[in-house]
Each structure stands twice: as structure tokens, then as C-alpha cells.
C-alpha positions as CSV (number, residue, x, y, z in Angstrom):
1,X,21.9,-13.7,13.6
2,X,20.0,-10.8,15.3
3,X,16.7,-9.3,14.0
4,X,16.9,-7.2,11.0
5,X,14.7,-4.2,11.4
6,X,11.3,-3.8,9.4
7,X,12.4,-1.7,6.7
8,X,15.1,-4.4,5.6
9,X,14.6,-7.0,2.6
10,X,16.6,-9.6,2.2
11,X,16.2,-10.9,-1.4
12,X,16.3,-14.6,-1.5
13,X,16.1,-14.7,-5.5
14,X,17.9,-17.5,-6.8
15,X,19.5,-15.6,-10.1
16,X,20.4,-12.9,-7.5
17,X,22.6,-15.4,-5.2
18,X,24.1,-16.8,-8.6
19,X,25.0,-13.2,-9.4
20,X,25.9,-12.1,-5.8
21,X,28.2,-15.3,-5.3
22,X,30.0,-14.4,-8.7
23,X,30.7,-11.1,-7.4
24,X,32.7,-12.9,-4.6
25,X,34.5,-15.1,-6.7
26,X,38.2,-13.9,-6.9
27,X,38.7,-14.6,-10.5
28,X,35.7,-12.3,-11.7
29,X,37.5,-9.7,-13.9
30,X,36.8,-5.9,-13.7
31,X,34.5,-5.9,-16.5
32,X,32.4,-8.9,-15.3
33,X,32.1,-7.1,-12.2
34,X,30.7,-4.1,-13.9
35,X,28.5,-6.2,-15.4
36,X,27.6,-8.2,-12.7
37,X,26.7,-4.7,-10.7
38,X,24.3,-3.5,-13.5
39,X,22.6,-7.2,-13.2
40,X,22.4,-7.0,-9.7
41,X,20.8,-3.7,-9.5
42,X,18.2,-4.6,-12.2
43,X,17.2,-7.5,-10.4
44,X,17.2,-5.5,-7.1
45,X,14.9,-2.7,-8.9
46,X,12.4,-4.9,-10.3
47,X,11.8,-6.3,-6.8
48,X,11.4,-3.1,-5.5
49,X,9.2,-1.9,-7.7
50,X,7.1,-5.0,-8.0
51,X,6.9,-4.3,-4.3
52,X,5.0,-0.8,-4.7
53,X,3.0,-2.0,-7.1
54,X,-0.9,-2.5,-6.4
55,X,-3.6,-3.9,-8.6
56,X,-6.6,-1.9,-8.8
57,X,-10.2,-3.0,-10.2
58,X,-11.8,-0.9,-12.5
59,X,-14.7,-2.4,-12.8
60,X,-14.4,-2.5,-17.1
């Protein structure tokens, strides 16, 4: 596999791959797909966010 450039993340969150691989799966109906979309992009969100996050001292 070649180098993925810097600004790429690849998520190796284990409820992620469940969600991702159930995505996949041929038998997932349209409505768990929805689903399964909205779950993804929480998960993805909450890692990108937790990302920008910094903790600051306030010295309190």
C-alpha cells in the first residue's frame, strides 16, 4: 500500500470497523444503512473533534 499523505487519518476504532463492515454486508437493508451512516459519521466527528481539542491550565 503506498503512503497516505499527512493530512489523512485512518481510523482504526474497533466500533467503527464493526459499523464499516456492516455497511458492506449485502443483506444490510436501506434503513440500516441510513442508520449505519448517521453512526458512522458520529463516531467519525467525535474523533475529529477530540483531535482539535487542547487542554489548557488555568492555574485555579
Amino acid at each position: 500500500m503506498a503512503a497516505l499523505p499527512p493530512n489523512v487519518h485512518v481510523s482504526t476504532h474497533p466500533c467503527l470497523q464493526a459499523k464499516l463492515s456492516q455497511l458492506r454486508s449485502a443483506s444490510t437493508s436501506s434503513r440500516e444503512t441510513k442508520q449505519l451512516v448517521h453512526e458512522i459519521a458520529t463516531i467519525i466527528g467525535c474523533e475529529a473533534l477530540a483531535k482539535g481539542l487542547s487542554i489548557e491550565e488555568t492555574g485555579t
